[in-house]
Every structure is written in structure tokens, then in C-alpha cells.
Residue, then its C-alpha position, 0 to 999 in steps of 0.5 A: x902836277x897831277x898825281x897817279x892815283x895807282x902808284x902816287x908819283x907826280x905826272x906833268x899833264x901838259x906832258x902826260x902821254x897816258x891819261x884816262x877819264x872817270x866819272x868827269x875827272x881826268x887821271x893821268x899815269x906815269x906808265x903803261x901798268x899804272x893806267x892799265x891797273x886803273x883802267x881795270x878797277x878804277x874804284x880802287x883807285x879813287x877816292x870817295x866819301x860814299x862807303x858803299x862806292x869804294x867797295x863796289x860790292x854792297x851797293 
């Protein structure tokens, strides 16, 4: 089971209807409002040890 990285709930992949790719990874959603939030700012969304790529802004 993978997680949504928006609101935290488990989703299936091998059932998944909703998913998008970033940087290689591959993130799957269990609504349209999760994938679309992701979609619009998915540095919110994942996780980094760089603290200027979580922000987005400093760097």
C-alpha cells in the first residue's frame, strides 16, 4: 500500500486510478482534490533533506 502524500490515507497501486510522477517517483492519490492539490505544489507535498528545496523559494 502506498500513501497519499496529501492527505495521509493508504491507496492500493495496483488499483489506484489517480497517480502522478515527480522527480522519478510515482505518487498515487485517493481522490480527484488530492492529486489535484499535488499536482498544483507538489514540493508541499514531498519530503526532502534539502531545506531549501522544501521551501521552494530560497533557492
Amino acid at each position: 500500500m502506498a500513501k497519499d502524500p496529501v492527505c495521509g490515507m493508504e491507496v492500493n497501486e495496483e488499483t489506484a486510478k489517480l497517480k502522478a510522477c515527480y522527480e522519478g517517483k510515482t505518487y498515487y492519490f485517493c481522490s480527484e482534490e488530492c492529486a489535484k492539490a499535488f499536482k498544483e505544489n507538489p514540493l508541499k507535498y514531498t519530503s526532502s533533506d534539502d531545506p531549501c528545496r522544501r521551501c521552494g523559494i530560497c533557492c
